[in-house]
C-alpha positions in Angstrom: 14.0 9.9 68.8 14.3 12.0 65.6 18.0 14.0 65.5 17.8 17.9 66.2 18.3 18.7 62.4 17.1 17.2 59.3 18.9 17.0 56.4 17.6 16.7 52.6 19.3 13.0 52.7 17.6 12.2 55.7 13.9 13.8 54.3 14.6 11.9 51.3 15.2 8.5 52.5 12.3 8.6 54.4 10.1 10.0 51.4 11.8 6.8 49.2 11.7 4.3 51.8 10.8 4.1 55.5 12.3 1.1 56.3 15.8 2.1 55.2 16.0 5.3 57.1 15.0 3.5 60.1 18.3 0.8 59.1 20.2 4.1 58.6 19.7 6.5 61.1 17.8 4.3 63.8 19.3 1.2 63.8 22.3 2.0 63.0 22.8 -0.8 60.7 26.8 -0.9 59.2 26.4 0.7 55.8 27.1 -1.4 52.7 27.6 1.1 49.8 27.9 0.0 46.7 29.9 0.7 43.5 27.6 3.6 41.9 27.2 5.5 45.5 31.3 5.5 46.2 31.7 6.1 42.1 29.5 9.6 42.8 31.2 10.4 46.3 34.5 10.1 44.1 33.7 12.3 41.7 31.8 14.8 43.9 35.3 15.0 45.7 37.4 15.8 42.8 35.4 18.3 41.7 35.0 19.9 44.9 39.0 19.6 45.6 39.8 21.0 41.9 37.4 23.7 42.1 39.1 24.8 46.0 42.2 24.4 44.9 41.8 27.0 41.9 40.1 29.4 44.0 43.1 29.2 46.4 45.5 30.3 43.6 43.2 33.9 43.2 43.4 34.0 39.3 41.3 33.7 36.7 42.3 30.7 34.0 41.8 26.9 33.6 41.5 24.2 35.7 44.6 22.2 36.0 44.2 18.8 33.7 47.3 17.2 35.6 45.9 18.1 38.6 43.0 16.6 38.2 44.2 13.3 36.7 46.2 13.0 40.3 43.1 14.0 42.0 41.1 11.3 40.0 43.6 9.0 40.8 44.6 9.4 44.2 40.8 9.4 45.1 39.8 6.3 43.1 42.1 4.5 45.7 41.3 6.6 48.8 37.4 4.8 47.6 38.8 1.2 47.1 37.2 1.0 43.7 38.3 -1.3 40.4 37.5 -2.4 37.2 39.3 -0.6 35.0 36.3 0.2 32.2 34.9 2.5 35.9 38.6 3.9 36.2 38.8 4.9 32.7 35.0 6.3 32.7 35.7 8.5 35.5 38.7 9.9 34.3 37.1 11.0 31.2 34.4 12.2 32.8 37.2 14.5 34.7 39.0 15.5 31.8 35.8 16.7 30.5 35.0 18.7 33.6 38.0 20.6 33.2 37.7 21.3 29.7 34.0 22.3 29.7 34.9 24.8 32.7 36.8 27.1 30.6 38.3 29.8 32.2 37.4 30.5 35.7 37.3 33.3 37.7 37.6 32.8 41.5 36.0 36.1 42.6 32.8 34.7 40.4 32.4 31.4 42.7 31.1 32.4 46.0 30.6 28.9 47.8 32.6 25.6 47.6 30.2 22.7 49.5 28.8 25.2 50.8 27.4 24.6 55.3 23.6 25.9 55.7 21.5 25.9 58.8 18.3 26.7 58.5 14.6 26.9 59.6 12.2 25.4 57.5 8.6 25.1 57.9 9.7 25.6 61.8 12.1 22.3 60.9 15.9 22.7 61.6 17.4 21.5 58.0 21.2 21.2 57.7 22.7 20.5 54.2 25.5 21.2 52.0 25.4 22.9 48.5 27.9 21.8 46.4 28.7 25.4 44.8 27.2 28.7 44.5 28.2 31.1 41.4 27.3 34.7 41.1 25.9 35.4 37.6 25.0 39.0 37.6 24.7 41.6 40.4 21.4 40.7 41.5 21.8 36.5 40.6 23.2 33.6 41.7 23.0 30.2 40.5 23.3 27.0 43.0 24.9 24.2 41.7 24.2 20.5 42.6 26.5 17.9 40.7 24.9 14.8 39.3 26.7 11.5 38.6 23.7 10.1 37.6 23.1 7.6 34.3 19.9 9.4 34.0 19.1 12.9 33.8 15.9 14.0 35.0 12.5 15.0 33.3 12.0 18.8 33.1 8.9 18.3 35.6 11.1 16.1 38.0 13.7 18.8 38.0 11.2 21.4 38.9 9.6 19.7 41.5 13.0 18.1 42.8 12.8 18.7 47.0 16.9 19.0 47.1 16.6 22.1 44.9 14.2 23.8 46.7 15.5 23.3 50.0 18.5 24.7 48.2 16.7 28.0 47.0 15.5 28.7 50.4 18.9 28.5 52.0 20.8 30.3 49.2 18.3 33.1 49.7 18.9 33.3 53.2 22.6 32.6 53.2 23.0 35.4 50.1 20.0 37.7 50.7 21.5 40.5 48.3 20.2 37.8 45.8 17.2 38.9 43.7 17.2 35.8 41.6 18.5 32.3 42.1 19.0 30.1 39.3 19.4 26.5 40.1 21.1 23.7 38.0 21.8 20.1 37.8 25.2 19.5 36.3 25.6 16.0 34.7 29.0 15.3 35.0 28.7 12.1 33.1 27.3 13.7 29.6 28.9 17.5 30.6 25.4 19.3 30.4 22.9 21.5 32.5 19.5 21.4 33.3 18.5 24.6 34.9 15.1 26.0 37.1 13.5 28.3 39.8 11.3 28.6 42.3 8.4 31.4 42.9 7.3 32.1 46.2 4.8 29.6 45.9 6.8 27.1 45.1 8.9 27.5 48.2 5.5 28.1 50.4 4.7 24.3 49.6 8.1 23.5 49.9 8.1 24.4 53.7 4.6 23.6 54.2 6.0 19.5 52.5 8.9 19.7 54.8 7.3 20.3 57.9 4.8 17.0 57.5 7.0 15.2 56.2 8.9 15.8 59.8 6.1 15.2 61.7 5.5 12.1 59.4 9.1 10.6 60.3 8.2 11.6 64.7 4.8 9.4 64.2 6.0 6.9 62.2 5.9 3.3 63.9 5.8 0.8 61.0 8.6 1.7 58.7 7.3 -0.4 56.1 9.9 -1.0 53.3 8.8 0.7 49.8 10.3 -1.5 46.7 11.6 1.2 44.5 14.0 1.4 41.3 16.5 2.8 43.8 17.1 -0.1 46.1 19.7 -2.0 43.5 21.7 1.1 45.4 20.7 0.9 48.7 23.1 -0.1 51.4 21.3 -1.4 53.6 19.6 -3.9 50.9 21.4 -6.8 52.5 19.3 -6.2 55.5 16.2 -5.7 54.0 13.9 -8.6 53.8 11.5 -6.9 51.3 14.1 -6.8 48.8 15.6 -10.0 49.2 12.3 -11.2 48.1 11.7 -8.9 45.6 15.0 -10.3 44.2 13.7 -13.8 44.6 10.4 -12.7 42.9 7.7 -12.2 45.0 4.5 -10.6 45.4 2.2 -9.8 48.3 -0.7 -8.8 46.4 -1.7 -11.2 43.3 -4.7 -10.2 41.2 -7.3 -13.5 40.8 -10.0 -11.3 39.8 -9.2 -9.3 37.0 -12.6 -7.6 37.4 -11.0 -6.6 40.7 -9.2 -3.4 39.6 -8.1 -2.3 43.2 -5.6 -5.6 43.0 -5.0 -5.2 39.5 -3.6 -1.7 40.1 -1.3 -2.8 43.2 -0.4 -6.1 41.9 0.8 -4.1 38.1 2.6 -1.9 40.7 5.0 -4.5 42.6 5.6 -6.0 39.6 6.8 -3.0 37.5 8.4 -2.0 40.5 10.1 -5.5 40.8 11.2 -5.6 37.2 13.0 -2.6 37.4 14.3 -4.3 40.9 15.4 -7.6 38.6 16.5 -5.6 35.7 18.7 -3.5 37.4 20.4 -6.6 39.5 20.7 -8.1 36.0 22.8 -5.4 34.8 24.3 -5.3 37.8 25.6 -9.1 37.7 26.3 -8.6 34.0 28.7 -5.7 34.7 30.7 -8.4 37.3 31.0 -10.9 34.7 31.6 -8.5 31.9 34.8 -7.2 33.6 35.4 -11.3 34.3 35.5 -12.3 30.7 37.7 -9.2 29.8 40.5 -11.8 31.5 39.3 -14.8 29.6 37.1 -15.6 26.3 34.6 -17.7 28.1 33.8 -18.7 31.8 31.6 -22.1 32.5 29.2 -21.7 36.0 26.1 -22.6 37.0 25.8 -24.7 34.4 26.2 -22.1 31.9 28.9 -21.1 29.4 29.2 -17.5 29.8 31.0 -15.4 26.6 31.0 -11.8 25.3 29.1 -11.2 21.8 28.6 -7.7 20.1 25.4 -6.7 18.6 25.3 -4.9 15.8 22.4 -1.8 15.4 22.1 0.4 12.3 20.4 3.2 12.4 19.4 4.9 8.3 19.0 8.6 8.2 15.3 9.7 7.3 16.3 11.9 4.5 18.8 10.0 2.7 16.9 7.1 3.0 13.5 8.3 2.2 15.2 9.7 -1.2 17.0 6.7 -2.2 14.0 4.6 -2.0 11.3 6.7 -3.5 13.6 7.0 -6.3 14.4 3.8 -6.8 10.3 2.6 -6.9 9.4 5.8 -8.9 7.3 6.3 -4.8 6.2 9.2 -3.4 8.8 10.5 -0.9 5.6 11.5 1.7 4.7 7.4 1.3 7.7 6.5 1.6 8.2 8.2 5.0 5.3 7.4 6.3 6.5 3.6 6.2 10.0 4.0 7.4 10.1 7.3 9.8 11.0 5.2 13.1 11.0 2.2 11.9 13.9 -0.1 12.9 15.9 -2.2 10.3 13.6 -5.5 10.1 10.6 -2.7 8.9 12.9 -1.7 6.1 14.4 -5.0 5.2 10.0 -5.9 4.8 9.6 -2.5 2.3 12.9 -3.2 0.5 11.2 -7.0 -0.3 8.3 -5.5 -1.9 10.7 -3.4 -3.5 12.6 -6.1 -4.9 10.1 -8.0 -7.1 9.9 -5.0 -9.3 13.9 -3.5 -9.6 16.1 -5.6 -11.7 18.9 -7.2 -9.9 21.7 -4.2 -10.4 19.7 -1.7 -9.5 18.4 -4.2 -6.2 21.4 -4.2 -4.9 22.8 -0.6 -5.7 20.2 0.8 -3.7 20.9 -1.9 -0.9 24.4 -0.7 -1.0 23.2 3.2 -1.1 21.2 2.0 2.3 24.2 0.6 3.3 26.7 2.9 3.2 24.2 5.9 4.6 23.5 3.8 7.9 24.7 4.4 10.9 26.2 1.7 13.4 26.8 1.1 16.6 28.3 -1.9 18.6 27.5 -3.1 21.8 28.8 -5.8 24.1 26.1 -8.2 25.7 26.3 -11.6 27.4 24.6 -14.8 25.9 24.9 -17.8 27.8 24.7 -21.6 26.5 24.3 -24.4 28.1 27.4 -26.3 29.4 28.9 -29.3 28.6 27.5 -31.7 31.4 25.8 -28.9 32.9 21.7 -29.0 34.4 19.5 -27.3 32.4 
């Protein structure tokens, strides 16, 4: 039996997966959520908490830093998360709330986690908006924090369902609104991303609503749908799908490549999976990362497991482009045309050619003009070897 109201979480899950609504809200499986989902909740809190907390005080000035810091900390615990390299992440992420905030003006925030409960599409939808500004006398703008690693494509955040089930209760729960202006805010990387809706868009939007309802009352198979998201899903230890996704399998395998109905669905599970296996890679990686920060090498499975740090350089266009026209009497438009976008070993090929007709001073001046313009980063990766004794 479907609950009274829907909620965007519960329309969503059923639009990503079938079979882990049914886990969820049917079978009442025991959730299992992981580190990323009680990482977000954690920060959601804090922000929500900070933000009630200034409004409480009635003036308009900064978010409290030390305040926050407590807040971080006391909710980090109240989550049971560790790994320090997290802790230290979310803190900044914190401190950079408060700062990008600026002063703050109590009377200008109208909604904290804001209750709405609403008709859609003649579907009772209950939800909570994480804040609601008023930007001018006819505007407000809703606000929906994102923890996210990943910030949305400008058509994704335009056609994103959470957002428009937002516009349609902000316009009801704040009617004296002529315009609504709605924004994800990527607490991670401190930036917005910001959209509307006509009254099309919200037509379709309760029109969608109301069959995907009717969808989740005649639904009987809740068939599992692999997706990127179910590294994150808690009910993935009770999903058979995924533990063979995991393990590699596919249900449809294209013999016939002439066939292109099973060339299209097999290409599908497998991107599908290798986003699956990727994202359990980094997963695992992250675990044993945090594992060798306590020692310089770990030997399982057979495997010697260390820490190494790649090395990327990165040559600005301009700078570069000069110093190597100049240096083989080249056409700076040539010259571009080789290197814009091309990584190191594409350069290192051009600077060869280069080579046979500089003299060796001026060879390696320009290598050490290169040099000193390029930019570098470091990052830490795991390489395994094979362990003393160990199976192959």
């Amino acid at each position: 039996m479907q609950p009274k109201f829907q909620s965007f979480t519960k329309l969503s899950r059923y639009e990503t997966c079938p079979r882990s609504f049914k886990l969820h809200y049917i079978d009442k499986a025991r959730p299992e959520p992981g580190v990323p989902l009680r990482f977000g909740k954690a920060l959601h809190e804090v922000c929500e908490r900070l933000m009630r907390m200034h409004i409480s005080v009635g003036r308009v000035g900064q978010l409290e830093a030390d305040i926050a810091t407590d807040l971080w900390s006391r909710t980090w615990s109240k989550h049971a998360l560790t790994d320090f390299a997290l802790f230290r992440e979310g803190l900044t992420i914190v401190e950079n709330f408060v700062r990008d905030a600026g002063l703050v003006d109590p009377l200008s925030i109208l909604a904290i986690e804001e209750k709405f409960e609403i008709s859609i599409g003649g579907v009772n939808v209950l939800g909570f908006i994480d804040r609601v500004d008023r930007i001018a006398d006819d505007a407000i703008e809703v606000i929906d924090y994102k923890s996210n690693r990943l910030m949305c494509s400008r058509a994704e955040l335009d056609h994103d369902l959470q957002l428009s089930i937002y516009c349609i209760a902000a316009r009801k729960l704040f009617p004296w609104a002529k315009r609504v202006k709605l924004t994800h805010h990527y607490l991670r990387y401190g930036k917005r991303m910001s959209t509307s809706r006509s009254v099309e868009d919200l037509r379709a939007v309760a029109l969608y609503v109301q069959t995907l309802d009717q969808q989740m009352q005649d639904e009987r198979e809740w068939k599992a749908q692999l997706n990127p998201n179910c590294q994150y899903c808690e009910h993935r230890g009770n999903c058979l799908e995924y533990q063979k996704a995991v393990a590699g399998n596919v249900e449809v395998v294209a013999s016939d490549s002439a066939d292109l109905e099973h060339v299209a669905r097999e290409r599908e599970q497998v991107a599908a999976l290798a986003k699956i296996h990727y994202a359990r890679k980094r997963e695992l990686d992250e675990i044993l990362k945090a594992a060798l920060t306590h020692s310089p090498a770990l030997e399982l499975a057979g495997k010697t497991f260390r820490i190494a740090h790649t090395t990327k350089r990165r040559y600005p266009i301009d700078l570069t482009v000069a110093a190597l026209a100049k240096a083989g009497s080249m056409d700076e438009g040539d010259v571009r045309s080789r290197v814009v976008g091309i990584e190191k070993p594409k350069l290192d090929a051009l600077l060869r050619k280069l080579k046979k007709n500089l003299v060796t001073a001026n060879y390696k001046l320009l290598k050490a003009e290169l040099e000193a313009n390029a930019d570098e980063s470091v990052s830490p990766r795991i390489y395994t070897t094979r362990a003393k004794g160990g199976a192959a």
